[in-house]
C-alpha positions in Angstrom: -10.5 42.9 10.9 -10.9 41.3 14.2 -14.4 40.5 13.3 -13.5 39.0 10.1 -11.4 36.1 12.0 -14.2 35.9 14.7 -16.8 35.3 11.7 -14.8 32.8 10.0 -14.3 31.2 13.1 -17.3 30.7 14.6 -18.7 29.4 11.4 -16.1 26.8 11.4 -17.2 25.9 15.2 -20.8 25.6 13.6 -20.3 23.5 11.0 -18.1 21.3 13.0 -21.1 21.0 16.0 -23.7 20.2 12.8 -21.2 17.6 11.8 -20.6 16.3 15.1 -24.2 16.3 15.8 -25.2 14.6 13.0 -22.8 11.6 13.3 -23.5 11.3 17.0 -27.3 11.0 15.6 -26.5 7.6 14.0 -26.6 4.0 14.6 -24.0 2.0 16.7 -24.4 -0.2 13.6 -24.2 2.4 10.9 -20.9 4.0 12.8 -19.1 0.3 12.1 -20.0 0.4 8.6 -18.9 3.9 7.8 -15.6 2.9 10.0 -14.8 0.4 7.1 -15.7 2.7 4.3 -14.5 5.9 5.8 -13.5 8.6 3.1 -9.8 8.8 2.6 -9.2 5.6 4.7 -5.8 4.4 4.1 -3.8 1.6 4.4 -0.4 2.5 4.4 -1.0 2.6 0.5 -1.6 6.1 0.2 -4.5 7.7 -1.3 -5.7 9.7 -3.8 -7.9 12.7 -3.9 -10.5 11.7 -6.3 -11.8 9.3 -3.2 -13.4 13.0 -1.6 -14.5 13.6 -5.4 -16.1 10.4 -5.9 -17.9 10.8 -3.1 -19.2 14.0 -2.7 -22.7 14.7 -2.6 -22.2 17.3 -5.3 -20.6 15.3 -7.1 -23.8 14.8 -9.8 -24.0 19.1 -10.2 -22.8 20.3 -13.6 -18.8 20.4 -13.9 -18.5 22.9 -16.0 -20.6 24.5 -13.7 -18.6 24.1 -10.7 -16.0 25.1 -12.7 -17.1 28.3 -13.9 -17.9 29.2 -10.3 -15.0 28.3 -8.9 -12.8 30.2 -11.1 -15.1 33.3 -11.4 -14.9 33.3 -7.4 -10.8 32.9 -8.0 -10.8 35.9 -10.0 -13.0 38.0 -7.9 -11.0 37.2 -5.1 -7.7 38.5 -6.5 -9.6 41.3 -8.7 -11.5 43.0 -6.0 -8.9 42.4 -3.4 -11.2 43.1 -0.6 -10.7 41.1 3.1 -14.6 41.2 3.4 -14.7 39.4 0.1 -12.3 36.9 0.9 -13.7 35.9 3.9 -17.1 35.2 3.0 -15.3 32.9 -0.3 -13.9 31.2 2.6 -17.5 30.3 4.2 -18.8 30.1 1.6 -16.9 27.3 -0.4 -16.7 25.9 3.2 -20.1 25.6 3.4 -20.4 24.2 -0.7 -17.7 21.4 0.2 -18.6 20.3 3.9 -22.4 21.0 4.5 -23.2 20.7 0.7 -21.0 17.9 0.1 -21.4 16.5 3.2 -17.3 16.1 3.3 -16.2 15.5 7.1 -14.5 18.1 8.4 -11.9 16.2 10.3 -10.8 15.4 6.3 -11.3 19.3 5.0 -9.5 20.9 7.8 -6.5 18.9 7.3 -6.3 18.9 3.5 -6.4 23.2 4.3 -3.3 23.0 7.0 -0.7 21.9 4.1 -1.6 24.8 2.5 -2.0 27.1 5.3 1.5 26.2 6.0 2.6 27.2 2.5 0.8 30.4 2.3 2.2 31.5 6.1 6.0 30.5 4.8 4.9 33.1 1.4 3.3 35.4 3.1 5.9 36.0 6.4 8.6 38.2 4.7 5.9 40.4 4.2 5.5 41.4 7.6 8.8 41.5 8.9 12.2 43.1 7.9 15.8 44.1 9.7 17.5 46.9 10.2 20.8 48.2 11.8 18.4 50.6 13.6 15.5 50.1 15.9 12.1 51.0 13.8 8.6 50.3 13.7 6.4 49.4 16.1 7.7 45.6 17.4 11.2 45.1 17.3 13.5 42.4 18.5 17.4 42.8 18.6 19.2 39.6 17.3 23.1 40.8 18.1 23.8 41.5 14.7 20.6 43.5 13.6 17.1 44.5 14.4 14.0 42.4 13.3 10.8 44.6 13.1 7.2 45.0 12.0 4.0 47.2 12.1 1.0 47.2 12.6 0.6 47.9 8.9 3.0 45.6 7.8 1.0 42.8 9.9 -2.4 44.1 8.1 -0.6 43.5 5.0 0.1 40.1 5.7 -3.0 38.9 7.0 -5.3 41.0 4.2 -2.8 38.6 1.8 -3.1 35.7 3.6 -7.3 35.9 3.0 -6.9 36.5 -0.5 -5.0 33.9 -0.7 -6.9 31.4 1.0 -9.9 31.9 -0.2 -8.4 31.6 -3.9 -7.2 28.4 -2.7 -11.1 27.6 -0.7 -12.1 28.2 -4.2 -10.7 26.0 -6.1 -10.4 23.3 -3.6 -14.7 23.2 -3.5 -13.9 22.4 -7.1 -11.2 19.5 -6.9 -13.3 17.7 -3.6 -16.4 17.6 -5.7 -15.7 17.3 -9.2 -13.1 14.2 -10.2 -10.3 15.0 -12.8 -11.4 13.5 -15.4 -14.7 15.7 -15.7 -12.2 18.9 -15.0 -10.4 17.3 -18.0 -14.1 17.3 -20.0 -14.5 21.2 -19.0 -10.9 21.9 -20.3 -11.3 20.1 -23.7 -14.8 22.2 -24.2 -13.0 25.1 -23.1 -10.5 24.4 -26.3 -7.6 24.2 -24.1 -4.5 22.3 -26.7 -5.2 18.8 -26.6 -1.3 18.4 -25.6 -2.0 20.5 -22.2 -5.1 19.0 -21.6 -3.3 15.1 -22.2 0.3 15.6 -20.2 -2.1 17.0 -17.4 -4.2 13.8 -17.1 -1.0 11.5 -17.5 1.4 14.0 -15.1 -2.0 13.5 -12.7 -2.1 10.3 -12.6 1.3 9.3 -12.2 2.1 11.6 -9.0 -0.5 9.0 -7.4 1.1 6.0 -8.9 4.4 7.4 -7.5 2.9 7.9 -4.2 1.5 4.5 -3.9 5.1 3.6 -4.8 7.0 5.6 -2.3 4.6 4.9 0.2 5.1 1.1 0.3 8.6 1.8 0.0 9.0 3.7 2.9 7.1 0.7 4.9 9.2 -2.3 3.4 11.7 -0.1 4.9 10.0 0.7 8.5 9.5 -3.4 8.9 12.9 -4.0 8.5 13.9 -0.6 11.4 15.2 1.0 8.1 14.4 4.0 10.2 15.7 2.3 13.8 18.4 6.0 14.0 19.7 9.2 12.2 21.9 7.5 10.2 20.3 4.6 9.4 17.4 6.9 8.0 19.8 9.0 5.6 20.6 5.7 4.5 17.4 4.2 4.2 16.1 7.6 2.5 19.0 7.5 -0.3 18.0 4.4 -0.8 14.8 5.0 -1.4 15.4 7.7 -3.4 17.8 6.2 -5.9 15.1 3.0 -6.1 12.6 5.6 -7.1 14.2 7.0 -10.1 14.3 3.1 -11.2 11.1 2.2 -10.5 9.7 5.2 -12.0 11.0 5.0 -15.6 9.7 0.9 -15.5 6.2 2.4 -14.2 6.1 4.8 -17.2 7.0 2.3 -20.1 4.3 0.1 -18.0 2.1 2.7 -18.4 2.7 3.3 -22.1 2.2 -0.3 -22.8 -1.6 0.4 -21.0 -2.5 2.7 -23.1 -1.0 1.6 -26.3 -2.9 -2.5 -25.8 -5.8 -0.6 -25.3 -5.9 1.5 -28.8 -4.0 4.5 -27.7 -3.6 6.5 -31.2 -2.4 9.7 -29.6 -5.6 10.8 -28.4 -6.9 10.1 -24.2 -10.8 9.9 -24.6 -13.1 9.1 -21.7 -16.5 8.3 -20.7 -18.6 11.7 -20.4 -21.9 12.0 -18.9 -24.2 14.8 -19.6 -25.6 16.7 -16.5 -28.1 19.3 -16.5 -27.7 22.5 -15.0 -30.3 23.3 -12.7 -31.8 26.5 -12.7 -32.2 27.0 -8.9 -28.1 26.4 -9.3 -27.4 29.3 -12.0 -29.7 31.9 -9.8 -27.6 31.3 -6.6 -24.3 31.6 -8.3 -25.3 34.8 -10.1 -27.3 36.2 -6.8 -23.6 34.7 -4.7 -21.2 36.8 -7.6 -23.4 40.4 -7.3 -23.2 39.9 -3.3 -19.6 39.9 -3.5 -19.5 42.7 -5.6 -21.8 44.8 -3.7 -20.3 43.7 -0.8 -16.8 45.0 -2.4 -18.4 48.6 -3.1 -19.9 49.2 0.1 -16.5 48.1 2.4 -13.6 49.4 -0.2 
C-alpha cells in the first residue's frame, strides 16, 4: 500500500517539475501575456468551469469518446475494486488532463482538494468507532467512551478513499476537457429523455448565473465592511441570503424570456460539430481498459 501513495506521489512531483520547467522555459514577454489571460482568472465575478474546458488542449478529441472512456474507467474503478487499479486511474487521468491538456496544475490540484475534503468527511466513520471498552489497535479515551481503530479498519478507509478518487479523477478528465454542452450532445445520442437532458443544461447554467450573483453580492457587501465583525456578518449573510431568493426568481423569468425571444418551442438545440475519432485514440483506450484488467487479475 505504502508504494501505491509513494507512486502517486512522486508522479504528481513529476508532472508538477515538467510544468514548472516548462513555464520557467518562456519569455519575460509571453509570462505578461499569459498573466492577463490566465485560465480560471477571476475578478471577484466568479467563474465557471467550462473556462478549463474551453481551453484544453483536448478539447478538439471526440466527446463521445472522452465520454465513453471516462465512464468505462468509472465503472472499472468501482467494479474491480482493486487499490492497484485505482491508483494508476488516478495517474492516469492526471496525466490525460494536466500533461495532455496542458491544464496548470496549480488550477487541477485545487479543483481535487474540495473533493478530497468531501470524500475524507465520507469516508472517516469508516475507520473509527467507540466503545465503553478499550479495543483495537489505537484507542483514545474521551471521559465518556473509547474512540478506536485498526489497522484494518484504516486499510478500509484508504482502499475506499482510492476508489473513490479515482472515480472522481475520471470523470473530472471528462468535465476539464469536454464543455457541457458537447456532454449534452453525447447524452441526447445516448437517448437519454429529452426532459433530463434539458433541466440539466438549464439547472447547469443557472448555478453559474447564481454564482456570479452571490459573488458580487458578497463584495457590495465587503466595500461597505458588511463583514467589519461576527455580528455584522450574520447580518450581512441573512441579508444576502433573503436578497438571493429575490433575485433568483427575477433571473429565472429573465431567463425564460431569453429563450422564449429567441424561438424557444420546448426544445434546447445547439451548434454541434462533428469530430473524428482517431484511431491511434481508440487503440490506447482499449490497450489502457485490458491493462487495468490484467492488472486487476494479477494483484486481486
Amino acid at each position: 500500500m505504502e508504494k501505491i501513495i509513494i507512486l502517486c506521489a512522486m508522479f504528481l512531483m513529476a508532472v508538477f517539475f515538467f510544468k514548472w520547467k516548462r513555464r520557467d522555459g518562456h519569455t519575460h514577454g509571453d509570462m505578461t501575456h499569459n498573466h492577463h489571460h490566465r485560465i480560471g482568472h477571476r475578478h471577484g465575478e466568479g467563474f465557471s468551469i467550462d473556462f478549463y474546458a474551453y481551453t484544453s488542449k483536448i478539447r478538439h478529441w471526440n466527446p463521445t469518446f472522452k465520454v465513453s472512456l471516462s465512464v468505462v474507467t468509472l465503472i472499472l474503478c468501482i467494479v474491480l475494486d482493486n487499490p492497484y487499479v485505482s491508483a494508476m486511474v488516478i495517474i492516469a487521468m492526471a496525466y490525460l488532463t494536466i500533461v495532455k491538456g496542458e491544464l496548470p496544475i496549480r488550477e487541477y490540484l485545487p479543483i481535487l482538494v474540495v473533493q478530497i475534503g468531501f470524500i475524507l468527511l465520507g469516508t472517516f466513520t469508516i475507520a473509527i468507532d467507540f466503545s465503553k471498552q478499550p479495543m483495537g489497535q489505537y484507542n483514545l479515551y474521551l471521559g465518556l467512551c473509547y474512540v478506536f481503530t485498526s489497522q484494518e479498519k484504516l486499510k478500509e478507509m484508504i482502499f475506499l478513499i482510492l476508489k473513490v478518487f479515482a472515480a472522481i479523477s475520471a470523470l473530472q478528465m471528462m468535465i476539464l476537457s469536454t464543455p457541457s454542452s458537447e456532454i449534452i450532445y453525447v447524452l441526447r445520442k445516448a437517448h437519454v429523455p429529452k426532459l433530463i437532458v434539458e433541466l440539466m443544461n438549464i439547472i447547469y447554467r443557472y448555478i453559474f448565473i447564481l454564482m456570479d450573483v452571490y459573488t458580487k453580492m458578497k463584495n457590495s457587501a465587503e466595500s461597505r465592511m458588511g463583514y467589519c465583525d461576527i455580528k455584522t456578518s450574520y447580518y450581512t449573510f441573512g441579508s444576502v441570503t433573503s436578497n438571493m431568493l429575490v433575485i433568483s426568481l427575477k433571473k429565472a423569468s429573465s431567463y425564460y424570456d431569453a429563450m422564449e425571444a429567441r424561438c424557444y418551442d420546448g426544445d434546447l438545440i445547439f451548434l454541434e460539430e462533428d469530430k473524428k475519432v482517431e484511431t491511434i485514440q481508440v487503440i490506447t483506450a482499449v490497450a489502457f481498459i485490458i491493462f487495468l484488467i490484467l492488472l486487476w487479475s494479477f494483484t486481486r
